[in-house]
N, C-alpha and C positions, 0 to 999 in steps of 0.2 A: 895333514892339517893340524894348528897349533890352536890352542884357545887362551887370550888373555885374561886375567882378571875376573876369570868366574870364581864362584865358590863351587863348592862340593855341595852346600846347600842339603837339606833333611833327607838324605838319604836312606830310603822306608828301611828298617834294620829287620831281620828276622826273630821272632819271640824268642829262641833262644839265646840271641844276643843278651837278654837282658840283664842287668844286676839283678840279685833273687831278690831284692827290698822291690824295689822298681817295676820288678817283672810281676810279682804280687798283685801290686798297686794298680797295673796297667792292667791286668788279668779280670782285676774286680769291673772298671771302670768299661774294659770290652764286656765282661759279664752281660753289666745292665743296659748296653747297648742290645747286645741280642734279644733281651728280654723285652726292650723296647719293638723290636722289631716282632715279636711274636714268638720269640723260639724259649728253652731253657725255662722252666716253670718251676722250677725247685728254688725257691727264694732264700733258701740258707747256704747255698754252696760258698756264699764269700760272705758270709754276717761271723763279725766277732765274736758272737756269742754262743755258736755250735761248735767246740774244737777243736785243733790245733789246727793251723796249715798245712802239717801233710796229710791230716788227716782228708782234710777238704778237697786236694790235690789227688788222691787215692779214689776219689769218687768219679774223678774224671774218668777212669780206667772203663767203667758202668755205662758210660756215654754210649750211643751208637755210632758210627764215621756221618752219619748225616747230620747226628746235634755238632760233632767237633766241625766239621764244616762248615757250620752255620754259626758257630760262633769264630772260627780265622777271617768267614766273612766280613761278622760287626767287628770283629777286629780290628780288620782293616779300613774298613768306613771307618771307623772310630780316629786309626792312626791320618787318614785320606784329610778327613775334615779338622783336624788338630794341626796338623803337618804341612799341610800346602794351602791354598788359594783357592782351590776345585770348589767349586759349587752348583750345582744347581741352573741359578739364579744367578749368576755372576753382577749382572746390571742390579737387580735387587739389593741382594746385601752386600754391594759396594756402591753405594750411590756418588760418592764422589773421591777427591784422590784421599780427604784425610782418613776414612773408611776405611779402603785399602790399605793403605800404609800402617793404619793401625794392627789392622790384622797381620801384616807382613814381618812386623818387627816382633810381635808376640811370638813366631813361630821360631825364629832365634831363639829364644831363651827356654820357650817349651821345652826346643830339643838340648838344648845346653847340657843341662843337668846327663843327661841318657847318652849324649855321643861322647860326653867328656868321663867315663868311666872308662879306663886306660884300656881292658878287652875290646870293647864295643870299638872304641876310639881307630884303633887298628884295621878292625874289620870295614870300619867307616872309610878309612882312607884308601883301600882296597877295593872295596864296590864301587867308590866314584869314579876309583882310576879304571877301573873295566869296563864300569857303561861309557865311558868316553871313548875309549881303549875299542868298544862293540860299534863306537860310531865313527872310528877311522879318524878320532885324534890321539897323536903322536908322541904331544907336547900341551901341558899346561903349566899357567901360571894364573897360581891361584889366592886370592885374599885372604891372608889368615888372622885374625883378630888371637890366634894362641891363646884359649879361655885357658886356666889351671886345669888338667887331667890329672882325677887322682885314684886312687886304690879302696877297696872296702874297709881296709884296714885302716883308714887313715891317709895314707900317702899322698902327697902334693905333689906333684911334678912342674918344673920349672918349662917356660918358653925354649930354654935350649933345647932341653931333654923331647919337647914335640917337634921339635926343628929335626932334631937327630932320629926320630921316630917315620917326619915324613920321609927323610932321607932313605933310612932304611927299609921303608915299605915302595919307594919307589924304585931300590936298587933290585929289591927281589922281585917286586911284579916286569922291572924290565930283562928280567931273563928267563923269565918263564912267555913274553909276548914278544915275537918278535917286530923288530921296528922300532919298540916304543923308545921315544926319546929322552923325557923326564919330566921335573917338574923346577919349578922356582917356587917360594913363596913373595906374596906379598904382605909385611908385616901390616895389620891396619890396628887402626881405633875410631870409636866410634866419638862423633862428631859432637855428641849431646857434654861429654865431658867438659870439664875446665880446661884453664889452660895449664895448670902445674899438673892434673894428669897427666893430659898430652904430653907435658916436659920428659914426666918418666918416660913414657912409651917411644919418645923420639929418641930417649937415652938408651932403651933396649933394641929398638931399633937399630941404632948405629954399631952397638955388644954384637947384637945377633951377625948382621953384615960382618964387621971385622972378623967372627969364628968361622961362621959360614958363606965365604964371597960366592960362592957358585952355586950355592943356593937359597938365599933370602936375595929376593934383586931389589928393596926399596920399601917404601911406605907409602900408605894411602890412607886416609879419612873417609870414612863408612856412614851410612845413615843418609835420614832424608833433609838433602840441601833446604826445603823452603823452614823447616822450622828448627833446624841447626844450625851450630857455629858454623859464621865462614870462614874461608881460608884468612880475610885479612883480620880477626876477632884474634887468628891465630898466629899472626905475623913475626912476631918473638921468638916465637917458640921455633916456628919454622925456619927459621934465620942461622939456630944454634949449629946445625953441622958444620954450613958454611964457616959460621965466627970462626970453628975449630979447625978449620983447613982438613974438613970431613968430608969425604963426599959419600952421601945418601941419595938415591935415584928419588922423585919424588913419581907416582902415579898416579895423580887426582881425581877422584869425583870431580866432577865440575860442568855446570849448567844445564843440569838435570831437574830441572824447571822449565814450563809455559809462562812463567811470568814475567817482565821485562821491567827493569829499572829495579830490582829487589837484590841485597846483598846475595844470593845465591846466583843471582844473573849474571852478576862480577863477578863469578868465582873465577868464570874462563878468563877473564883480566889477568884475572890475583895466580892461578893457575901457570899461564905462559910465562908472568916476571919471576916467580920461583922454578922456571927450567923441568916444568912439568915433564917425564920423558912422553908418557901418552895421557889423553886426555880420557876419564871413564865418563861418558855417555854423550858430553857437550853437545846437551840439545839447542843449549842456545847461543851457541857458535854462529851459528848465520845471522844473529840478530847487530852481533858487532862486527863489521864486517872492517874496521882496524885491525882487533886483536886476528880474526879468519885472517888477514893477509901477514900478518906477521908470526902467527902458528905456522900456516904455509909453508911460509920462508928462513922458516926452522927445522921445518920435517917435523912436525909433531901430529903423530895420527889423533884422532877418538875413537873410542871404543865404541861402537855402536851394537845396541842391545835392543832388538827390536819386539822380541815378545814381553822383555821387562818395561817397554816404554809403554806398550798395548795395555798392557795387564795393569800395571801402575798408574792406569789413564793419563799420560803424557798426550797420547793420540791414538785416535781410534782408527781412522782409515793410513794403513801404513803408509799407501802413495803419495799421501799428507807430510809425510815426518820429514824436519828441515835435511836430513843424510840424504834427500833424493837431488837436493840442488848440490849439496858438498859431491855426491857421487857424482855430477853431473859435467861439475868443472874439476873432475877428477884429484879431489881433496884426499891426502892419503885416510885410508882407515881400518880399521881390522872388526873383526864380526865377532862379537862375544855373546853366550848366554848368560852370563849374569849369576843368577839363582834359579838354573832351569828346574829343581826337583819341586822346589818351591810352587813354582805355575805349573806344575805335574806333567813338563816336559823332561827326557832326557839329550847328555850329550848337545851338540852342536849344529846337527844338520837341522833341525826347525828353527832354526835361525838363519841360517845361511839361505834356505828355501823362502823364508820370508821376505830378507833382504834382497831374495832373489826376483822373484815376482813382485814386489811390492814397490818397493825403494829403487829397486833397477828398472822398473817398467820396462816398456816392450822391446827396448834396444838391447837391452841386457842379453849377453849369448855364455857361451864359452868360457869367452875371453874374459868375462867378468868374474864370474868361479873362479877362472885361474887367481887374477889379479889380489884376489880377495884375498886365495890361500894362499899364493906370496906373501901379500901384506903380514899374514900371520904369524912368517919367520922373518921376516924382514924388520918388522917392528917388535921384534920381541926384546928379551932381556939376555938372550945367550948370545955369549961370547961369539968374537967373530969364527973360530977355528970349531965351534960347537954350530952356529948357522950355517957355516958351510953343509957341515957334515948334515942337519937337519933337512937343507935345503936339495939336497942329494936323494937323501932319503923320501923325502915327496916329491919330488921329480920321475922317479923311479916308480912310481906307485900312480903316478899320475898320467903318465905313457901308456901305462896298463890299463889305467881307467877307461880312456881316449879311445884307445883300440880294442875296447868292451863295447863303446856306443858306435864303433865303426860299424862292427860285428852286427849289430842290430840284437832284436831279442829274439831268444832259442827257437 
């Protein structure tokens, strides 16, 4: 099974991942979580004014395993409630989408600062590629906005140098798992920018491709369509690889709105005339049903993200969601999670399960899994002698599966 266009998304890191600045910081702020919670009564273990740091650190030792348990618990709640969506009250404190989305884009930059320290950074690429890897996919391609990674010392690392980085965390996790197939990037930027940012990032874009053609497949535009630039704001800019007899794959956000007649709504327009190669979420694909017959007749999938549309209040009853008619008259498309760490999902099969029951209603069998996880290599960005080979590979794995549910259970 492949997944497109997800992120790796906040990937919960372990405390000792931390910078020692940062780990500090994070240490205090669990502190007075636990103490919130009733535990940890020594008010000076993290005050400026008792100490030095190791000294304070040294006190930990004094603890009994029931306080250190109690505080990796508020820990964790602390990282839970920073770091994803999880709440409670989900209906409460997200009353409507701009709510949400507030929250959701905070939780980017949260973690910015913590996964973009070059150790951490590593290990981050590593644990996303395993829970994916623990959920029987093979292959990703993933959106990478390439924040600067840098060192304590100072050190900035360049977008190549993270290129070069996923590369080589992808070569060594694929020999130590076997199967696993690889990864691509998708360079993106976020939406909210100008348009001479955009220019650079289209410009590094096209650098990165040229060094690395087999592993950056393209560029995308990130962030939330209803109150971001649209594609056609960005017409110029987007124009540039072409003027240059470049070619840059495009992968678009596009029509990842309930709203109709609003420049987000035309993205899937502005989308298909730039040679989108798949469309990311095209919720509102069904509503122009021009551009849907002439996407059609291009072969150009969407991505469909059904716990990110859920969660993002797109639509609350999945049976609802316009993919049930595109599924219906067999519109291609591929099953992505999006930012599943984010809504404190892992990996890919709660979306494929969702999509499955949901979106495929009762006709849905088999044959629709299969078709799905087709789609997944079939619409991807690997080369054709590299599909093959992928396609091989889950076929193989997929006979097995087949004649697991023959078998019945134990």
């Amino acid at each position: 099974m492949a997944n497109q266009g997800s992120n790796l998304g906040p990937v919960l890191p372990s405390p000792q991942l931390f910078p020692s600045d940062l780990g500090l910081e994070f240490a205090g702020a669990a502190t007075m979580e636990y103490r919130r919670r009733g535990g940890l009564k020594n008010t000076n273990v993290f005050s400026h004014s008792s100490g030095s740091w190791k000294s304070k650190i040294k006190m930990w030792a004094g603890f009994s395993k029931a306080s250190l348990l109690g505080w990796q618990m508020a820990a964790f709640s602390l990282l839970l409630r920073n770091f994803t969506l999880v709440t409670e009250n989900p209906q409460a404190t997200y009353a409507n989408q701009d709510a949400v989305w507030a929250k959701f884009e905070t939780i980017f930059f949260a973690i910015s600062g913590l996964v973009s320290y070059a150790p951490v950074f590593r290990d981050y690429i590593s644990q996303g590629l395993e829970e994916f890897y623990q959920d029987n996919v093979l292959y990703l391609e993933l959106r990478a906005m390439l924040y600067p990674v840098y060192e304590l010392n100072g050190t900035v690392y360049s977008p190549e140098w993270s290129v070069r980085l996923y590369e080589e965390v992808a070569r060594n996790f694929a020999k130590e798992h076997p199967g696993f197939i690889g990864i691509k990037l998708i360079y993106s930027d976020h939406r909210s920018k100008d348009a001479s940012t955009i220019t650079k990032s289209i410009q590094t874009a096209m650098e990165l491709r040229a060094k690395f053609p087999g592993m950056v497949a393209g560029f995308d535009l990130v962030g939330r369509e209803d109150t971001g630039h649209s594609l056609y704001d960005y017409k110029e800019v987007l124009m540039i690889p072409a003027s240059r007899g470049i070619k840059l794959p495009y992968f678009f956000h596009a029509g990842e709105t309930d709203w109709q007649g609003t420049s987000a709504d035309r993205n899937v327009l502005d989308a298909l005339i730039l040679n989108s190669t798949r469309i990311g979420h095209g919720f509102a694909l069904s509503k122009h049903p021009a551009v849907w017959a002439e996407a059609w007749k291009k072969d150009i999938p969407i991505e469909v993200c059904p716990i990110s549309n859920q969660v993002l209040k797109l639509v609350s009853d999945l049976r609802n969601h316009p993919a049930a008619v595109l599924m219906a008259t067999g519109y291609p498309m591929v099953i992505s999670s999006d930012d599943p760490a984010t809504f404190g999902a892992k990996g890919l099969s709660y979306d494929f399960y969702e999509a499955f029951m949901g979106i495929g209603g009762m006709t849905a069998d088999l044959r629709t899994l299969k078709q799905l996880a087709m789609n997944s290599i079939r619409y991807s960005a690997l080369s054709e002698p590299e599909e093959q080979f992928a396609m091989a590979t889950w076929e193989e794995r997929w006979w097995k599966f087949v004649a697991q549910l023959a078998r019945g259970p134990k």
